[in-house]
C-alpha positions in Angstrom: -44.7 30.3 31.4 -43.7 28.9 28.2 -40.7 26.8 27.0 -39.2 26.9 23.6 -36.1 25.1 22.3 -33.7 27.1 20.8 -31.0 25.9 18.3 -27.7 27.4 19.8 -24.6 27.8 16.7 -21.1 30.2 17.2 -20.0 31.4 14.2 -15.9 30.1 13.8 -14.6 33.1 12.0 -16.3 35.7 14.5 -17.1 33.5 17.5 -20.7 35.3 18.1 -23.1 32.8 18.9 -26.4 33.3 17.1 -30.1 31.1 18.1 -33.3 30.5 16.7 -36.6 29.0 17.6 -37.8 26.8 14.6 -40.8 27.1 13.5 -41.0 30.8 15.3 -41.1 33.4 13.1 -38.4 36.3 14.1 -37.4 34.3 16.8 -33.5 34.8 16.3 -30.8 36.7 17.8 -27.1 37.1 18.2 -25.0 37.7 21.4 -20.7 38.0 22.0 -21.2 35.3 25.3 -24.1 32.4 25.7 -24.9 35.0 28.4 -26.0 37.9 25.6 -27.0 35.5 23.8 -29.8 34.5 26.5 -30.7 37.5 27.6 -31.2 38.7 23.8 -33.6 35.5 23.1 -35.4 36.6 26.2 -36.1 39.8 25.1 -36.7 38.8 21.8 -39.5 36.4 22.5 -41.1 38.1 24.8 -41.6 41.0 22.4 -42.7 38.7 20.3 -45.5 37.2 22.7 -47.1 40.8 23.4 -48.5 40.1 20.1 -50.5 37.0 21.5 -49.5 33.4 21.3 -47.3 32.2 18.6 -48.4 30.4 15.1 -45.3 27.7 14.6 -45.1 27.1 11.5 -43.3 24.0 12.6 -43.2 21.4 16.2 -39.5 21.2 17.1 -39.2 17.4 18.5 -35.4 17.2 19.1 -31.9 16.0 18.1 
């Protein structure tokens, strides 16, 4: 199983949190709890990885 970080924002005039993987192309989603949210990246990179492994355009190495 693979790990990727994801950068976590909430949006202050809606309050729906939205993350990306950088560097991973259509890694992004949106959810209404960090919950969603987690679920929803899940989902989303797992679709993603049916295509094979990922080409990062970029090495996330932290804040």
């Amino acid at each position: 199983m693979r790990n990727f970080s994801a950068v976590i924002e909430r949006c202050p005039d809606t309050g729906t949190y939205v993350a990306y993987v950088p560097g991973f192309p259509g890694a992004h989603t949106q959810g209404a709890t960090l919950d969603e949210l987690d679920q929803n990246l899940r989902e989303v990179i797992s679709m993603l990885l049916e295509d094979g492994e990922p080409r990062l355009q970029t090495e996330f190495i932290g804040v």
